[in-house]
C-alpha positions as CSV (number, residue, x, y, z in Angstrom):
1,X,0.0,0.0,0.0
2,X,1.3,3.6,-0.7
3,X,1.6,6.1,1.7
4,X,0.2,9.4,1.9
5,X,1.0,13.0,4.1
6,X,-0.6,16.1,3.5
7,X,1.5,19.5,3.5
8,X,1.0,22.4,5.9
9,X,-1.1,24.1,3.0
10,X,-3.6,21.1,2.9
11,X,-2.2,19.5,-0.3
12,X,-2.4,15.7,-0.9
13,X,0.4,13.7,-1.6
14,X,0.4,10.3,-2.1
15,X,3.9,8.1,-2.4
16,X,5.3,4.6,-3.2
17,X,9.3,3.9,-2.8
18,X,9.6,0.8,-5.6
19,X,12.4,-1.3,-5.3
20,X,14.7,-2.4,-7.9
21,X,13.9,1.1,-9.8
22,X,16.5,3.5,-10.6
23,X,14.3,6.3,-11.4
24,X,11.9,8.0,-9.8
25,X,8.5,9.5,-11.5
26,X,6.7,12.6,-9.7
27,X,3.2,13.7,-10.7
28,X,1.0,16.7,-10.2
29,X,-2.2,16.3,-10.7
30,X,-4.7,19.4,-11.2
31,X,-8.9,18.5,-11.2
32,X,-9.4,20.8,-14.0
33,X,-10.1,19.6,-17.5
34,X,-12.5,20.4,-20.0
35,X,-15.5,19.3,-17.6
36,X,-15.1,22.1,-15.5
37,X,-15.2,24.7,-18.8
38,X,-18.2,26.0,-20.8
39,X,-19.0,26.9,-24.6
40,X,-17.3,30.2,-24.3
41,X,-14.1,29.3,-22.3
42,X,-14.0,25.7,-23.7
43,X,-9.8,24.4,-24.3
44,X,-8.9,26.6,-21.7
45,X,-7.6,23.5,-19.6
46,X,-5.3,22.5,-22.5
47,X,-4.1,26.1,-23.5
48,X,-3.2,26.4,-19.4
49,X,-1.2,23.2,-19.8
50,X,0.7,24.5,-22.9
51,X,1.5,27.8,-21.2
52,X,2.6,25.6,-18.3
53,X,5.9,25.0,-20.5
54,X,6.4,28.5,-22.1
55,X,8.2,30.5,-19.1
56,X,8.4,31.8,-15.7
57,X,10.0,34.4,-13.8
58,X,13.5,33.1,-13.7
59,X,13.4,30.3,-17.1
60,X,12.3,30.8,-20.4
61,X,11.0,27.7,-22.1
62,X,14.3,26.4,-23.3
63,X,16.1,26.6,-20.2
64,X,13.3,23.9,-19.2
65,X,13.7,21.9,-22.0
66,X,17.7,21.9,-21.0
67,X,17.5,21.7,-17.2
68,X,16.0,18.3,-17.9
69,X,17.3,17.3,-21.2
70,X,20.6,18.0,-19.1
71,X,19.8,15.2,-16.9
72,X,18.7,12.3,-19.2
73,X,15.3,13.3,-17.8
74,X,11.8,13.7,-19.9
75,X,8.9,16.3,-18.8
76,X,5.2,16.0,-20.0
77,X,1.6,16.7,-19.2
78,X,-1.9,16.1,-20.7
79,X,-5.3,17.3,-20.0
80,X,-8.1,14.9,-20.1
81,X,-12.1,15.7,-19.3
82,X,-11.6,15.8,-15.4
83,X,-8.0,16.8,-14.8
84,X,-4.4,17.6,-15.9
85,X,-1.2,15.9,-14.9
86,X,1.9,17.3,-15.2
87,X,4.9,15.1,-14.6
88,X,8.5,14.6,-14.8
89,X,10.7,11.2,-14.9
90,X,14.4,11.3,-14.0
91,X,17.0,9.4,-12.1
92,X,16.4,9.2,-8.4
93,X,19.6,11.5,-7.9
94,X,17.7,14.1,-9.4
95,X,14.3,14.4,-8.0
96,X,15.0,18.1,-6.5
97,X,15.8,19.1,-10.1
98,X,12.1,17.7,-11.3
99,X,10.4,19.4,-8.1
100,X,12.1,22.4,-8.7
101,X,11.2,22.5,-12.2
102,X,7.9,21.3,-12.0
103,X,7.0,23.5,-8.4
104,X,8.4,26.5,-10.9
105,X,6.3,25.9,-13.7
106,X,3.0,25.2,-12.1
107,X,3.6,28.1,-9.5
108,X,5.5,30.9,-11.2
109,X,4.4,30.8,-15.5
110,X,4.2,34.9,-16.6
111,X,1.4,33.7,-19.5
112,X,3.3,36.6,-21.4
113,X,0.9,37.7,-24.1
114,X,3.4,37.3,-27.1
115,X,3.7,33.5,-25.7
116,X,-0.2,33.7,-25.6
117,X,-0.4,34.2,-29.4
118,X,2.2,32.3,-30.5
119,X,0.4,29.0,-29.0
120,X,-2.8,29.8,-30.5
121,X,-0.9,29.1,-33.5
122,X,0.4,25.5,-32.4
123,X,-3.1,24.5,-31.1
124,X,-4.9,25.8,-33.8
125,X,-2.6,23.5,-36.4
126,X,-3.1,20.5,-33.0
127,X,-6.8,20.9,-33.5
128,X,-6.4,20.8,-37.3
129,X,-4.2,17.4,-37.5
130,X,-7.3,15.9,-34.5
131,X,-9.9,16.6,-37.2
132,X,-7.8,15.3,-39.7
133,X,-7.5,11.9,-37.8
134,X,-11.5,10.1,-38.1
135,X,-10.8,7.8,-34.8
136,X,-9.9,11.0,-33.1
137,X,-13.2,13.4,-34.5
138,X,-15.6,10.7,-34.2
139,X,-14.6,10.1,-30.4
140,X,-15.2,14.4,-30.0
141,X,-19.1,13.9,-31.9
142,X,-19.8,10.8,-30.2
143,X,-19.1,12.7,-26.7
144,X,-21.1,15.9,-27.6
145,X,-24.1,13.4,-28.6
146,X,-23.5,11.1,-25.1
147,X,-23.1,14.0,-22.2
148,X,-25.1,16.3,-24.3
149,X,-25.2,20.3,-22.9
150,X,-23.3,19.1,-20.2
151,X,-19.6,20.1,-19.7
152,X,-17.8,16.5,-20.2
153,X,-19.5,16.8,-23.8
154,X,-17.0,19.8,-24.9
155,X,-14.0,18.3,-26.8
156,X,-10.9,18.9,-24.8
157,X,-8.4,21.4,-27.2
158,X,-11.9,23.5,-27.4
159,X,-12.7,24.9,-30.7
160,X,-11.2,27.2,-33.5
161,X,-13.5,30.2,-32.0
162,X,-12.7,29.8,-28.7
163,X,-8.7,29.3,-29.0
164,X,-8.2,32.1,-31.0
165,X,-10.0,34.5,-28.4
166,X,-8.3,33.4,-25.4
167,X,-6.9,36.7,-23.6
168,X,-4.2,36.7,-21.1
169,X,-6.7,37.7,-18.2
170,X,-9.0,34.6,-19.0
171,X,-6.1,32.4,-18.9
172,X,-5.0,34.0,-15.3
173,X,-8.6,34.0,-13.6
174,X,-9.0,30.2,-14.6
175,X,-5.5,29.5,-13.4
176,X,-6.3,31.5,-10.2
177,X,-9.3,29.2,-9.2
178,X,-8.2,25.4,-10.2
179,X,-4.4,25.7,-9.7
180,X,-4.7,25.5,-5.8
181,X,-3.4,23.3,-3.0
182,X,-7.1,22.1,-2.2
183,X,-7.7,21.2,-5.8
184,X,-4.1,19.4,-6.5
185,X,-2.6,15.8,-5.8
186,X,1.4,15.1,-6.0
187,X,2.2,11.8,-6.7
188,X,5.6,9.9,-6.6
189,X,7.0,6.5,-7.4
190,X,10.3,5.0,-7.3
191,X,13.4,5.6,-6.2
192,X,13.7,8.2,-3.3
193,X,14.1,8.5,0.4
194,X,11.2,9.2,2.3
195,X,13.1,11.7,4.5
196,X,14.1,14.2,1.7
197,X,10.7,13.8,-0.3
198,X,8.8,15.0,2.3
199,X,11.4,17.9,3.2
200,X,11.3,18.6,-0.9
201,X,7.0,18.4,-1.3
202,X,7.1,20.9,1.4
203,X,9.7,23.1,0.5
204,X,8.5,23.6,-3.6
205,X,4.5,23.1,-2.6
206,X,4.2,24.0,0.9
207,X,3.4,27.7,-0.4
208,X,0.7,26.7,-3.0
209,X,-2.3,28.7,-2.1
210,X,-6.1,27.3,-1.1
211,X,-9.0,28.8,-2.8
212,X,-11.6,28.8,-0.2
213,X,-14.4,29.7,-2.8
214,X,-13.3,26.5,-4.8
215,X,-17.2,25.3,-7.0
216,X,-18.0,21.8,-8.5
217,X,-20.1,21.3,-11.5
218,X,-23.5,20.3,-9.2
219,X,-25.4,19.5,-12.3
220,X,-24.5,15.9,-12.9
221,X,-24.3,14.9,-16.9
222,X,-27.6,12.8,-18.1
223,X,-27.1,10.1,-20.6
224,X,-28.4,11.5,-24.0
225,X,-30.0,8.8,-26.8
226,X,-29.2,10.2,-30.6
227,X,-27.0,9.8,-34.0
228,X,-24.8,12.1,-35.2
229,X,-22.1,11.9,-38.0
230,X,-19.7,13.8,-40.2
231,X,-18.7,13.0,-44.0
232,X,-15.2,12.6,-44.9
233,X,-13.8,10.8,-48.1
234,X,-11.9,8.2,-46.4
235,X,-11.6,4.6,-47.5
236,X,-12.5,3.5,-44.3
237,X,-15.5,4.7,-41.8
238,X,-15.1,5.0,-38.0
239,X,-17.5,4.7,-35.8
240,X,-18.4,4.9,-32.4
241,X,-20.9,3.5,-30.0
242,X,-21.6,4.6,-26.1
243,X,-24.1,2.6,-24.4
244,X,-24.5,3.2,-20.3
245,X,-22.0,2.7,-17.8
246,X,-21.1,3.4,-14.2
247,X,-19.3,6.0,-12.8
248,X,-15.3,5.7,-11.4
249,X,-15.9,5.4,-7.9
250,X,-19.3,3.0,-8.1
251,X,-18.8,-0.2,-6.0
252,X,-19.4,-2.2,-10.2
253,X,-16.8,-0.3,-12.1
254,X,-14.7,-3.5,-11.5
255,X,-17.2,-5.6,-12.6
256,X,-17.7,-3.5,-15.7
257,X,-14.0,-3.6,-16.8
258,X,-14.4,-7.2,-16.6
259,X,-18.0,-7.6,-18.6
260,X,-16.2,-5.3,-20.7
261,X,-13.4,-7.5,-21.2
262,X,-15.6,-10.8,-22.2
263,X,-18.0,-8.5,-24.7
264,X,-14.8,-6.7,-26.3
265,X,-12.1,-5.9,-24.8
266,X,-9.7,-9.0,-25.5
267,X,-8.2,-10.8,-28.3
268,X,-10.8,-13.6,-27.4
269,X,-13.8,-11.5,-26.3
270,X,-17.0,-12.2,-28.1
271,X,-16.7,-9.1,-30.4
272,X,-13.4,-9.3,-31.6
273,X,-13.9,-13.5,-32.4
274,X,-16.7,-12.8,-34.4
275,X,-16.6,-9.5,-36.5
276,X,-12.2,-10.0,-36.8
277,X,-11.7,-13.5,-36.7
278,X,-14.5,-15.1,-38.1
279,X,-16.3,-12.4,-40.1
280,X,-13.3,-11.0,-41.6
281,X,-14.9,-7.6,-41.5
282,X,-13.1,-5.3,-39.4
283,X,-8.8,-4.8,-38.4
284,X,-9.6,-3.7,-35.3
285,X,-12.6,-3.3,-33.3
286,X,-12.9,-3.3,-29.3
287,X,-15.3,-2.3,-26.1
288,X,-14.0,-0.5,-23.3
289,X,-15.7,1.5,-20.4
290,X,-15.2,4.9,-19.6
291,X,-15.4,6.1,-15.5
292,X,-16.4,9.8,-14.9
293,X,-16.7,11.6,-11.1
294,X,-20.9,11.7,-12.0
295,X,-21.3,8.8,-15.0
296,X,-19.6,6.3,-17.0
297,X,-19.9,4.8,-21.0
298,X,-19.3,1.3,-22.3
299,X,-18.2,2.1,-25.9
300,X,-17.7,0.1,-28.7
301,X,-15.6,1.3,-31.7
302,X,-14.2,-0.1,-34.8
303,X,-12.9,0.9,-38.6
304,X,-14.5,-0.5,-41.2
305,X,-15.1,-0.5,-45.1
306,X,-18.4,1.1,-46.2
307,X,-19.6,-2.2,-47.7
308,X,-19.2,-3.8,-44.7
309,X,-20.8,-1.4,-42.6
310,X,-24.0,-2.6,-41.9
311,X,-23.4,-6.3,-41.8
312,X,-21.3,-5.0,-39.0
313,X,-23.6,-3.2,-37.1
314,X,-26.0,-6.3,-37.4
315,X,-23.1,-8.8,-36.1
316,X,-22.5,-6.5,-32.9
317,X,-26.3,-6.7,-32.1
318,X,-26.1,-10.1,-32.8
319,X,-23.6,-10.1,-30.3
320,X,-25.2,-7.8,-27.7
321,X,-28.6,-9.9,-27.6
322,X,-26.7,-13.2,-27.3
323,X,-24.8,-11.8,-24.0
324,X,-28.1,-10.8,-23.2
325,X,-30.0,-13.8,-23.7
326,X,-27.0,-16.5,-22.5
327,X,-25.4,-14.0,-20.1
328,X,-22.0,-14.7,-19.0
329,X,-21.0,-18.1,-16.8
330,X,-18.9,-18.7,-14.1
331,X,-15.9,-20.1,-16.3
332,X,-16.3,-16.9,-18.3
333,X,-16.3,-14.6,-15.9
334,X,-13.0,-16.6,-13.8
335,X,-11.1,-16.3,-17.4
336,X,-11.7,-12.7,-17.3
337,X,-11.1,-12.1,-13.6
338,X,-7.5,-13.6,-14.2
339,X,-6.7,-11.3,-17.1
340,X,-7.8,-8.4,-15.5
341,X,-5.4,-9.5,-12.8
342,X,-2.6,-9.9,-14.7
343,X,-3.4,-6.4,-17.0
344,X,-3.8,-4.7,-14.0
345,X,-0.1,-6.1,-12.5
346,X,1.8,-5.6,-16.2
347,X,0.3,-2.4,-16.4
348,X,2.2,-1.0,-13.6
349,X,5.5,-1.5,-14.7
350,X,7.4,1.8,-14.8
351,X,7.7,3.9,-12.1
352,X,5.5,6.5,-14.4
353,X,2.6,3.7,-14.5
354,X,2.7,3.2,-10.8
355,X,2.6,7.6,-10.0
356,X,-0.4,7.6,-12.5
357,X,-2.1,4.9,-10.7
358,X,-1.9,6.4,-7.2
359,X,-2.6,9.8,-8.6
360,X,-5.7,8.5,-10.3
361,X,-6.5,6.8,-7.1
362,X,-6.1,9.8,-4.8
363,X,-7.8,12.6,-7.0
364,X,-11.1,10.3,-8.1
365,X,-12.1,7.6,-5.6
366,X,-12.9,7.3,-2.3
367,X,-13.4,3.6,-1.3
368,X,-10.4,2.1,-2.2
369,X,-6.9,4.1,-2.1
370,X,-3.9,1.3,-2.4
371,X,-3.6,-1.9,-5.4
372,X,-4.2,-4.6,-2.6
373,X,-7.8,-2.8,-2.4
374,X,-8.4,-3.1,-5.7
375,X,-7.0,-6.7,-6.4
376,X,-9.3,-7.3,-3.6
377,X,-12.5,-6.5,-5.3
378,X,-11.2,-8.0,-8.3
379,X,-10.8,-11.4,-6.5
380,X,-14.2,-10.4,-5.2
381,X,-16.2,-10.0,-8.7
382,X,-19.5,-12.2,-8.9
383,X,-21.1,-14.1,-11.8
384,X,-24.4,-12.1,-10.8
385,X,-23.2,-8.9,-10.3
386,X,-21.5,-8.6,-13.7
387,X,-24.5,-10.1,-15.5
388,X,-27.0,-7.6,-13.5
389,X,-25.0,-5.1,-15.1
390,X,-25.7,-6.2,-18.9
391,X,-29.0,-5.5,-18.3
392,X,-27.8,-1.8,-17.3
393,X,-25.2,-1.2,-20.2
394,X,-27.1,-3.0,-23.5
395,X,-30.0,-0.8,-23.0
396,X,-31.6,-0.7,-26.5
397,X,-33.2,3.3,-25.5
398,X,-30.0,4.0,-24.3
399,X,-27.4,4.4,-27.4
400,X,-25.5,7.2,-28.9
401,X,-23.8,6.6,-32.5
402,X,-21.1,8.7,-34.2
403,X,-19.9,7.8,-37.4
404,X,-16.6,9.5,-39.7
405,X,-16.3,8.7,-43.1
406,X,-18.3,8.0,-47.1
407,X,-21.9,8.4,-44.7
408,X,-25.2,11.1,-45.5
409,X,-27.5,11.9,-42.7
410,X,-30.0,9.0,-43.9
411,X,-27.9,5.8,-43.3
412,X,-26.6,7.0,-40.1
413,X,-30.0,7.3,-38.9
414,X,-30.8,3.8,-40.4
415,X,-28.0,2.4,-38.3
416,X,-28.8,4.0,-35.2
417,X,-32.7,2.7,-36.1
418,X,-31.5,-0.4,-36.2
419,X,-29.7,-0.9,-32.5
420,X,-32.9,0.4,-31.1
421,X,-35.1,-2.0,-33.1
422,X,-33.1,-4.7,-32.7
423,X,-31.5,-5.3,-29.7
424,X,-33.5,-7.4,-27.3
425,X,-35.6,-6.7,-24.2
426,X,-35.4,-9.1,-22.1
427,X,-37.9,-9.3,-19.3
């Protein structure tokens, strides 16, 4: 189990020495993403993060890039829906070097305007190559359709509009009320002493301000039913599929990663055997869930060739209503509770895995905080629970469809007509 201390400022910090591990990883974790933005303000998450890396007081950009490139180190960050993480992974010798760097950036950035305008220009052209990419723009239609007016509906680099009229004062008053103690997690793994982090957290964080007057979105997202695509000439058509899921700290999101993994999410799941390796129809195609603070999605998404398109959509209901009907057995669901095991184990390998897993853990959920928790209620899963949920997540009034690629308005809408018609109700 990790451990965790809190700094004299309130701020969360969550920690796990691995052995064996030369390097160290250290995370900071903001709860600010494109959820918490609207229409008019929406990609200011993402232009934050950008201007993260473009200066502060005492570096310019490239003395950033060279304090770390200086040390064999690498520095990153992301925004996603509900947060941004910016992190930094280096040799345990040097982990003052990635506080000091990272404490600078986060704390100390001038947002000059002249940086301002020049990275409208790079996330203009970064918005440009995502709608150029169809698995990228369907994903951004299907979650306006799913999440509707709601906030986690807004794509995360925010529109062409909304970029190029971000002012310096936006950019300072959004900053001033996310980027605070009470709204951050740091999160470390690897190779340190436990004596010098803690002197380290508190000397580059211990003087991160609260913000008292800190809102949450109250309005929790709604599932939304409807169709929506956009025509590109591309040889092949993407689509995507959200049905119902749970949200990241329900007591069955474990349970859904594993129904997930028997409908779609494997090599042998139900999905990939039947439209990949015995249909022939698709190169890749795949379920996974997706876990919000307020909801969740099972999706479904796949490539395929326009003349293949519909026998497609009729072998996925095919598949849906045979879960459905047969539901999933105790041999099925051990098979699965063993890979998820071992995914869950492999995919902590790397001290940067193991600082985005307790990160994750410490900024979303509540009831469980450590991996023994978690392999707990994995060894815990039960054949009823996980086939309660199909019921929940292969709702036929409960689908949203996107589709990128040679489609009109007409055979999307015959599509989505026929997942509604023709996936079962049981009783």
């Amino acid at each position: 189990m990790h451990n965790k201390m809190q700094l004299s400022n309130g701020l969360n910090v969550v920690y796990q020495k691995l052995e064996g591990y030369k390097s160290v990883c250290v995370g900071v974790w903001i709860k600010a993403g494109s959820a918490n933005e609207s229409k008019c303000n929406n990609g200011i998450s993402h232009f934050i993060e950008h201007m993260m890396f473009k200066g502060t007081k005492t570096r310019s950009a490239k003395d950033i890039a060279l304090i770390i490139d200086g040390i064999g180190g690498e520095i990153n960050a992301y925004t996603a829906k509900e947060c941004t993480c910016y992190y930094t992974k280096l040799l345990g010798e040097d982990l003052e070097v990635g506080f000091d760097v990272l404490s600078d950036m986060i704390q100390h950035s001038t947002f000059e305007s002249e940086h301002i305008e020049v990275e409208k220009t790079v996330i203009l052209d970064e918005i440009n190559m995502y709608e150029d990419s169809a698995e990228d723009l369907v994903e951004d239609i299907l979650t306006g359709i799913t999440f509707g007016d709601h906030a986690l509906s807004l794509p995360i680099l925010g529109t062409k509009e909304t970029v190029s009229n971000f002012k310096r004062e936006d950019l300072i008053s959004y900053y001033s009320d996310f980027y605070v103690a009470n709204n951050a997690v740091i999160s470390i793994a690897g190779a340190f002493d436990e004596v010098e982090l803690k002197r380290l957290c508190e000397k580059y964080f211990g003087a991160m301000v609260q913000n008292d007057r800190l809102a949450s979105n109250v309005i929790g997202p709604k599932f939304h039913s409807e169709f929506g695509y956009k025509y590109k000439d591309n040889e092949q058509i993407q689509v995507s599929i959200d049905m119902p899921g749970v949200p990241y700290d329900d007591d069955r999101s474990y349970d859904l990663m594993l129904l997930s993994n028997v409908f779609g999410g494997t090599n042998s799941s139900l999905l990939f055997q039947k439209i990949r390796e015995e249909a022939g129809l698709s190169y890749s195609i795949f379920s996974q869930p997706s876990f919000y603070d307020d909801i969740g999605t099972m999706n479904i998404s796949f490539g395929v060739s326009k003349e293949n398109l519909e026998q497609t959509i009729k072998l996925i209901i095919e598949t849906i209503n045979q879960i459905k009907q047969n539901r999933l057995t105790d041999e099925a669901v051990e098979h699965a509770r063993a890979h998820l095991r071992g995914s869950f184990v492999l995919g902590l390998e790397g001290t940067d895995n193991y600082m985005d897993l307790i990160g994750r853990l410490e900024l979303f959920t509540q009831k469980e905080k450590s991996l023994d928790e978690m392999m707990a209620k994995i060894n815990n899963i039960k054949t009823e629970t996980v086939n309660a949920l199909i019921d929940l997540c292969f709702e036929k009034d409960k689908i949203a469809l996107a589709i990128v690629g040679d489609i009109d308005k007409a055979s999307t809408e015959k599509l989505f007509n026929m997942l509604k018609n023709d996936i079962l109700t049981l009783t």
